[in-house]
VMD Tcl script that builds the backbone (N, CA, C; Angstrom):
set m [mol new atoms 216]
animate dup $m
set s [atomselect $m all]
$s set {name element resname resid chain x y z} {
  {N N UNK 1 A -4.839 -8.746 -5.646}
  {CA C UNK 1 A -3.824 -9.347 -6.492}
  {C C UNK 1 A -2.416 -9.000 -6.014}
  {N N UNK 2 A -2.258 -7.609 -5.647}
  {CA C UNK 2 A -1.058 -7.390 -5.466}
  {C C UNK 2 A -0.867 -7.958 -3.947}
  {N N UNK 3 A -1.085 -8.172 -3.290}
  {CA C UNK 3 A -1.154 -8.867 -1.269}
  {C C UNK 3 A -0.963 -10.093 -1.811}
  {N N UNK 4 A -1.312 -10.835 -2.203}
  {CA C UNK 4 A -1.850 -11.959 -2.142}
  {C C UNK 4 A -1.366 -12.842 -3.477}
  {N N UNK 5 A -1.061 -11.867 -4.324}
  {CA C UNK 5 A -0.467 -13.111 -5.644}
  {C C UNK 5 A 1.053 -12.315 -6.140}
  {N N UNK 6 A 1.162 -11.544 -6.453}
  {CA C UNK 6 A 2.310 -10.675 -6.685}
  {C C UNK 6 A 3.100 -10.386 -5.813}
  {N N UNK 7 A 3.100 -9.885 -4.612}
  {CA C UNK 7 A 4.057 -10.058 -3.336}
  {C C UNK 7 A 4.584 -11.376 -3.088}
  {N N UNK 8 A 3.616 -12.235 -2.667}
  {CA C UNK 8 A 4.160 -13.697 -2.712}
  {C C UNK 8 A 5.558 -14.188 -3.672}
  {N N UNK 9 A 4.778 -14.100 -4.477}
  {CA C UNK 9 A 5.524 -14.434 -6.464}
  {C C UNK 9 A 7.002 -13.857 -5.820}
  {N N UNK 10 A 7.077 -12.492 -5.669}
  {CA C UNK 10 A 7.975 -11.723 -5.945}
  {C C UNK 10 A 9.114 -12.023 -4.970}
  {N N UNK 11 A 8.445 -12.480 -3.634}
  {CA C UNK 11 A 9.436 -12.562 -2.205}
  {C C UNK 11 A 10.045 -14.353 -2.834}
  {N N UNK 12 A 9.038 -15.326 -3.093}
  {CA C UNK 12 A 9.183 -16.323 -3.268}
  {C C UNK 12 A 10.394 -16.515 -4.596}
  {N N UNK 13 A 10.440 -15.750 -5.528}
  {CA C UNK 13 A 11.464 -16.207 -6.665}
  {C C UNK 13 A 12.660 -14.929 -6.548}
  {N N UNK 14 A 12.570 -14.134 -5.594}
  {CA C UNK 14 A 13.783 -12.912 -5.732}
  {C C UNK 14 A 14.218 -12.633 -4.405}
  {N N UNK 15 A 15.631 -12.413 -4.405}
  {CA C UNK 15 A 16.013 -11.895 -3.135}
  {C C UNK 15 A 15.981 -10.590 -2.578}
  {N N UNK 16 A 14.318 -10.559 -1.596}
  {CA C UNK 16 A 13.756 -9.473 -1.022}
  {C C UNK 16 A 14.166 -9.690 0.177}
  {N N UNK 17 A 13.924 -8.577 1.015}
  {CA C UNK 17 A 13.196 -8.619 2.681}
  {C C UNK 17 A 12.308 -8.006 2.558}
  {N N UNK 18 A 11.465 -9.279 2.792}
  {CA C UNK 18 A 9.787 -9.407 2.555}
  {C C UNK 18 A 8.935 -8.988 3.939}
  {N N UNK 19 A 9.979 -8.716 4.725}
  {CA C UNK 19 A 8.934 -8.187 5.828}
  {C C UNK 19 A 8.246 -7.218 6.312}
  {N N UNK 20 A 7.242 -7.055 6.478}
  {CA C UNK 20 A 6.402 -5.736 6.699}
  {C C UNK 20 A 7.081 -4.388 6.597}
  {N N UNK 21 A 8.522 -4.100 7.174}
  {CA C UNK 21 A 9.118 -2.958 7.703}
  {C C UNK 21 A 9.904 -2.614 6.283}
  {N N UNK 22 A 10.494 -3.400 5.207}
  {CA C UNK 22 A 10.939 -3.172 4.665}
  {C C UNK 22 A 10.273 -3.167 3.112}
  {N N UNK 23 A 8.745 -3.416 3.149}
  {CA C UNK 23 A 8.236 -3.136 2.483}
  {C C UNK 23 A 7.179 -1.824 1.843}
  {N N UNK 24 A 7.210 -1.370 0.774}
  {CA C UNK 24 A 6.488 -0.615 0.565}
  {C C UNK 24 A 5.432 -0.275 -0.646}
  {N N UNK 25 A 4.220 0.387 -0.933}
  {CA C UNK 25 A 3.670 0.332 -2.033}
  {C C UNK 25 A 3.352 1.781 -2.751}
  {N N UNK 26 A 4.179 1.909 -3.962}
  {CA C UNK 26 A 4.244 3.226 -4.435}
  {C C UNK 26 A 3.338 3.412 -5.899}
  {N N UNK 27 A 2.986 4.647 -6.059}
  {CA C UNK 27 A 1.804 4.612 -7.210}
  {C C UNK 27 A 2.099 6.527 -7.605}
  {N N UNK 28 A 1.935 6.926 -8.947}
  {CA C UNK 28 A 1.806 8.284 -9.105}
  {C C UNK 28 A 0.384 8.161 -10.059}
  {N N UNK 29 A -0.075 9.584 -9.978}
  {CA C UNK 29 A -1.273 10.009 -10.604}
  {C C UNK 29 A -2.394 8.704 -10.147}
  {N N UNK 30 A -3.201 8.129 -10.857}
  {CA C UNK 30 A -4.317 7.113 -10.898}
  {C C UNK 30 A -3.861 6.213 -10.199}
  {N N UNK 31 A -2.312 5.520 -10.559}
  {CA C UNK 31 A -1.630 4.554 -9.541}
  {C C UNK 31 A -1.830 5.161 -7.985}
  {N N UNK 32 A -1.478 6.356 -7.657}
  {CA C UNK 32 A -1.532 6.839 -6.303}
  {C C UNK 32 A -2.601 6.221 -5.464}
  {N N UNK 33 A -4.001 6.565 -6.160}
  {CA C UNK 33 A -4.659 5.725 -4.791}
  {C C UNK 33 A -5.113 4.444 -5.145}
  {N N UNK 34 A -4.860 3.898 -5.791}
  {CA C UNK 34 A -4.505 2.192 -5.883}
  {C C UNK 34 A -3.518 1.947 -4.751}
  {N N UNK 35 A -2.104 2.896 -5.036}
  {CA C UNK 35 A -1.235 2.187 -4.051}
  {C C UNK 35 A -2.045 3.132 -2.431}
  {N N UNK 36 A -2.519 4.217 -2.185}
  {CA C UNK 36 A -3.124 4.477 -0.927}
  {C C UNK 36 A -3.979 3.884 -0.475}
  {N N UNK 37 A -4.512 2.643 -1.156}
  {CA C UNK 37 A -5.678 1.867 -1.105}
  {C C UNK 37 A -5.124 0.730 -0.300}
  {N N UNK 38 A -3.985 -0.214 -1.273}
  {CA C UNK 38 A -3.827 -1.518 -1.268}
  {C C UNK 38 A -2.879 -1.107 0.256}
  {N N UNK 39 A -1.819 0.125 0.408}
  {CA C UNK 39 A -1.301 0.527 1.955}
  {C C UNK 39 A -1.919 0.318 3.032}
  {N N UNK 40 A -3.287 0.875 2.936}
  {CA C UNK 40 A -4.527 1.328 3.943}
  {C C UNK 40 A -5.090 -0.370 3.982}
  {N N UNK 41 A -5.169 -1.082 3.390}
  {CA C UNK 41 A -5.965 -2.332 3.314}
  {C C UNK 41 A -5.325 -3.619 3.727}
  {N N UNK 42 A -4.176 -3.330 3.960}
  {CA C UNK 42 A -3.142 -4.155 3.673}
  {C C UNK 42 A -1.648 -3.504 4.665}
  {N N UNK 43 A -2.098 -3.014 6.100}
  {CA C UNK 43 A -0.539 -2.477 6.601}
  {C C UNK 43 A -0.276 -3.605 7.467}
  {N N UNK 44 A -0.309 -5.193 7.455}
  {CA C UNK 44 A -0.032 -5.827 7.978}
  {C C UNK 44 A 1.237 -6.708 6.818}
  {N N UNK 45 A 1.217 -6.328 5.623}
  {CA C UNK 45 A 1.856 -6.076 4.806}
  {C C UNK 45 A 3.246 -4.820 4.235}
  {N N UNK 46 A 2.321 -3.847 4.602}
  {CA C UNK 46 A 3.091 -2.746 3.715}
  {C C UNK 46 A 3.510 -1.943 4.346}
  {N N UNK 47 A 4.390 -1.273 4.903}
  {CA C UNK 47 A 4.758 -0.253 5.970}
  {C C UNK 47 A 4.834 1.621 5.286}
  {N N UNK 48 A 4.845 1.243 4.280}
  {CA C UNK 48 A 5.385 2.645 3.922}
  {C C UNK 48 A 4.329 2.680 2.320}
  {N N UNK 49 A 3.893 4.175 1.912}
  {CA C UNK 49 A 2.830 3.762 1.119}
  {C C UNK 49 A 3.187 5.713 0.557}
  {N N UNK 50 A 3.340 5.347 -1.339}
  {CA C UNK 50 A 3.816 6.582 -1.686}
  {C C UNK 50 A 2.791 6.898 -2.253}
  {N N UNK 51 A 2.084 8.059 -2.310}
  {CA C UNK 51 A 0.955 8.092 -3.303}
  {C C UNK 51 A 1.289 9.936 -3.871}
  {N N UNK 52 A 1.526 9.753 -4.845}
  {CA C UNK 52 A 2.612 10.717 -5.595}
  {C C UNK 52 A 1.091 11.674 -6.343}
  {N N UNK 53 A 0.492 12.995 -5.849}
  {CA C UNK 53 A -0.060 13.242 -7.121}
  {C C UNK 53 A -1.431 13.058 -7.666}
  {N N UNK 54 A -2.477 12.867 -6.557}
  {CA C UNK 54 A -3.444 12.050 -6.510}
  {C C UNK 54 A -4.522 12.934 -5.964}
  {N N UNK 55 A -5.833 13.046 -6.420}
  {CA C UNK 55 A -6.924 13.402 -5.933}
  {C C UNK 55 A -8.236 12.577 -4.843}
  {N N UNK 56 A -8.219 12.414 -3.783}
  {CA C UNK 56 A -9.255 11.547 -3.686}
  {C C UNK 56 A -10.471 11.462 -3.701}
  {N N UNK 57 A -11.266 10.047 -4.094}
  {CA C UNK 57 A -12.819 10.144 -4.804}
  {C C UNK 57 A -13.639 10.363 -3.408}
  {N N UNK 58 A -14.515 10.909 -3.352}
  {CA C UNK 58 A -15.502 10.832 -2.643}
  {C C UNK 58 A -15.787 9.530 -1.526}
  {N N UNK 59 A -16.267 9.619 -0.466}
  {CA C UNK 59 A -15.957 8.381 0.144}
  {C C UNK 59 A -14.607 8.058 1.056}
  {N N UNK 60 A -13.605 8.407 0.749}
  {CA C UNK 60 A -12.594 8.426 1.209}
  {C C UNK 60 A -12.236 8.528 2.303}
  {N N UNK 61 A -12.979 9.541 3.408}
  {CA C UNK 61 A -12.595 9.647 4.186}
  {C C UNK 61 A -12.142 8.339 5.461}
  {N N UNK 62 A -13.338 7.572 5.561}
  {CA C UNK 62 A -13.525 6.572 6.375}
  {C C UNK 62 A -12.168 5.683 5.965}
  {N N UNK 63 A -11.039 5.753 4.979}
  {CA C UNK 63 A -10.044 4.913 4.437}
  {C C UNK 63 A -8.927 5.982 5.340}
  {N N UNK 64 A -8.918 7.318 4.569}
  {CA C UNK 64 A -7.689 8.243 5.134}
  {C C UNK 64 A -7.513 8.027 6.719}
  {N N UNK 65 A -9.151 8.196 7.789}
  {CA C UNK 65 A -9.078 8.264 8.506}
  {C C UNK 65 A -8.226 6.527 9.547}
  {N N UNK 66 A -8.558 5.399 8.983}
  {CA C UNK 66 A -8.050 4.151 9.111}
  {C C UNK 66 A -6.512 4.402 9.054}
  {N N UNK 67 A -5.788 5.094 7.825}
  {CA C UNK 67 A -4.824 4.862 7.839}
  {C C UNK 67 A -4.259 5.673 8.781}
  {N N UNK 68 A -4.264 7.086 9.808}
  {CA C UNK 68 A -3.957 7.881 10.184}
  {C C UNK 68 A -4.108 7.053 11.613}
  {N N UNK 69 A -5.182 6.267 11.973}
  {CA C UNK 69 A -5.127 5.405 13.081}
  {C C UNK 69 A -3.784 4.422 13.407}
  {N N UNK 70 A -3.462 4.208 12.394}
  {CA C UNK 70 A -2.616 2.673 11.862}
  {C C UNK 70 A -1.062 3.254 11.480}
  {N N UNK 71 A -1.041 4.527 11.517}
  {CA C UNK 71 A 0.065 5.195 11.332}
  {C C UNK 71 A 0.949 6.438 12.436}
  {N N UNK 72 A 1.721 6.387 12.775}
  {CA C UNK 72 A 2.045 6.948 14.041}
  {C C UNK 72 A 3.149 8.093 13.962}
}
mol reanalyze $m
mol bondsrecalc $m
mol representation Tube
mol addrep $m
């Protein structure tokens, strides 16, 4: 939703710079890995990704490790 219907929306009716570099997706507590999620899933989109505060679930690794590839 947020890639794909809400970014759109948002670049399309407001004056952003919507481009990858100047975008980012921030989240605290429960939000955190929503936004470490939709970052990691989505960095052809999102360049910068705050995750404030957050524990991660089990499973995770194979995501952390993606983003650490994809991040320099």
């Amino acid at each position: 939703f947020v890639a794909h219907t809400l970014k759109p929306y948002v670049d399309g009716h407001f004056r952003t710079m919507a481009g990858r570099e100047h975008t980012a997706v921030v989240g605290a507590s429960a939000d955190a890995q929503i936004a470490f999620y939709i970052g990691t899933e989505y960095p052809d989109l999102f360049s910068r990704v705050g995750a404030l505060g957050f524990v991660m679930g089990r499973g995770a690794e194979a995501q952390i490790e993606r983003w650490r590839r994809s991040h320099t």
